[in-house]
C-alpha positions, 0 to 999 in steps of 0.5 A: 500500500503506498504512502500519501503525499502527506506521509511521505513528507513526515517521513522525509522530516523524520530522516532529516532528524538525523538524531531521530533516524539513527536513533530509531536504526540504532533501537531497531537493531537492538529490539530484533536482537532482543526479540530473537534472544533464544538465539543470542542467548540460550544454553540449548544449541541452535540447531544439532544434527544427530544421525543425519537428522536436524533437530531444533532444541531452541524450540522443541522439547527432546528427551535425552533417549532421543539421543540415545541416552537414558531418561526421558526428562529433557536433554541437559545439553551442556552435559558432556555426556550429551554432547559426546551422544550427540557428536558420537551418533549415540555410541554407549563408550560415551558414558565411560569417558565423555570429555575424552571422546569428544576431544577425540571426534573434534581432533579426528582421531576416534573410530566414530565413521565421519557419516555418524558423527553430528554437531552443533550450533550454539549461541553467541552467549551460551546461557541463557538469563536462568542458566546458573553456572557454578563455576566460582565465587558469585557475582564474578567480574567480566571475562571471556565466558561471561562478557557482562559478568554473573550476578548473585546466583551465578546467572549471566548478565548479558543473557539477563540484560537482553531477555529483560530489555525485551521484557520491558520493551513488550510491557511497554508497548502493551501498555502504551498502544492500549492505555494510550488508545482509551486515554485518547478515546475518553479525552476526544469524548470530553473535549468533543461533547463538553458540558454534563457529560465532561463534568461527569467524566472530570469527576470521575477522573480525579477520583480514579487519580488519586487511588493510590496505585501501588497499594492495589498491586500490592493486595491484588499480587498478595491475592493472584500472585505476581504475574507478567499479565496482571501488571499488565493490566494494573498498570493500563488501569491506572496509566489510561488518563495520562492523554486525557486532558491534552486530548480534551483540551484540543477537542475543546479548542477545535469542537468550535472551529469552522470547518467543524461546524461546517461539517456538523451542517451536513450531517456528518457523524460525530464518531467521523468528526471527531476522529477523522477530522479533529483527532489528527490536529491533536496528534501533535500534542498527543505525540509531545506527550508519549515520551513521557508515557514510554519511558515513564511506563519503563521506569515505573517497571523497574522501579517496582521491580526494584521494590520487589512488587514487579515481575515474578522473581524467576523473569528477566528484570532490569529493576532487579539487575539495578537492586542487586548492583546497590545490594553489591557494591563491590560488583560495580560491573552489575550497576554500571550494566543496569545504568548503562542499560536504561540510558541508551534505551530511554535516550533513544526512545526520547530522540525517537518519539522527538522526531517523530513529533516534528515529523508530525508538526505542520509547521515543521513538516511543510517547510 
């Protein structure tokens, strides 16, 4: 489908903004890496040929006796004897010495015929953000194995960091397209019909504002338990005003203008009026506001997970990264990656979400 003349000249503008364009390249690149995680970071291979047959263990469950093994519960792939099934085509001598053997098949020397014997493909970071790797004092500094270092049980962080931006970016837009979406709705039907039922709805508004937020997710994670969905929705609950007045001051400023009352004359409907004709003049004060929502949304995330009362204690949390860099202080290598984490995501979302606004300013776009 082909872009209006209109369209193309706000995205002109937008590349214009080289802060905003290379912004978006930039969090671009970063969101497809974090949304393919399993394949960046997992201590499950990519793709293993075993017997000439391809196997895809990121996304499908195989027991261990798949690869000649003995148990039926999932294969550990980072167990030498699983790893020594897999390249040895299942030969039984695994079990007597597996580092051995593989060390063997890898050098060319053993007796496994060349049509048997399989491989792997792993990851970039071979961990993935629950993996524990007990291989010394935790949390341990960066080196070769763990690029970002471990935290206090031993986990890797740049597994964690990536699955926990991946995280807090699909929160964000959850909450952001559907708060976003009613707060728009019910400032466009204030500002639009004005009187009663403003008054009404204003009332309304100031009462569900003041209903203090964090101790309703306390009681209700006391009575359901945490879980990803039901901050989810807490979160659009009380986020859903924060468009309400800028949305209904525009309607109020352009309910009155003439070429709204021109079409009031005749006779067209409300619902076309007010959301095909007034709501893309209130775009730009609407697009001025949802940098604040973005990252406000992405803070107030890790600043309940930092406070413990976010996502369960099991998922990927840059607020919980950030409380154990406080918890260890001589671990600087856990607050700096939290730190550092936050302020590129937030500092490109902000120059995104800028250009964008200019991109939709008339002043700016038809010059």
């Amino acid at each position: 489908m082909a872009m209006s003349e209109l369209n193309r000249r706000r995205w002109r503008s937008f590349r214009r903004n080289r802060r905003a364009f290379w912004s978006l390249i930039l969090f671009s690149v970063m969101f497809v890496v974090a949304a393919c995680a399993e394949l960046v970071a997992n201590d499950k291979p990519i793709l293993v040929s075993y017997r000439g047959e391809i196997h895809l263990p990121v996304y499908r469950f195989y027991p261990e006796t798949a690869f000649g093994g003995d148990f039926q519960t999932e294969a550990i792939y980072t167990d030498p004897a699983v790893q020594c099934l897999i390249l040895s085509g299942g030969r039984e001598d695994c079990w007597d010495d597996p580092e051995g053997m593989i060390d063997a098949i890898r050098a060319g020397t053993s007796d496994v015929p060349k049509a048997e014997q399989g491989w792997m493909i792993w990851p970039p970071i071979p961990f993935s953000y629950r993996t524990i790797n007990n291989v010394g004092q935790a949390p341990s500094a960066p080196d070769a194995t763990h690029w970002l270092g471990t935290d206090n049980t031993a986990r890797d962080v740049a597994a964690r960091v990536i699955y926990g931006f991946r995280t807090s970016i699909m929160f964000t837009l959850i909450v952001t397209v559907i708060a976003s979406t009613i707060g728009i709705a019910m400032g466009a039907i204030q500002g639009y019909f004005g009187g009663r039922t403003d008054i009404v709805l204003q009332r309304i508004m100031e009462i569900w504002q003041n209903t203090p937020s964090l101790y309703v997710i306390i009681i209700l994670f006391a009575i359901l338990g945490r879980s990803f969905w039901l901050l989810v929705f807490i979160t659009i609950l009380f986020g859903w005003p924060a468009l309400v007045g800028v949305v209904r001051a525009e309607f109020l400023r352009a309910r009155n203008f003439e070429y709204v009352r021109a079409a009031r004359a005749l006779g067209v409907s409300d619902r076309v009026i007010m959301f095909r004709h007034i709501l893309p003049n209130a775009m730009v004060a609407t697009l001025t506001m949802l940098p604040f929502i973005v990252t406000g949304t992405i803070s107030g995330l890790a600043a309940l997970d930092y406070l413990g009362y976010g996502l369960p204690a099991s998922a990927p949390s840059l607020g919980e990264l950030a409380l154990q860099g406080k918890q260890h202080l001589r671990a600087p290598w856990l607050a700096f990656t939290a730190f550092f984490t936050f302020a590129i995501m937030l500092s490109l979302l902000v120059f995104i979400f800028e250009g964008v606004r200019d991109a939709f300013d008339p002043r700016k776009t038809f010059k």
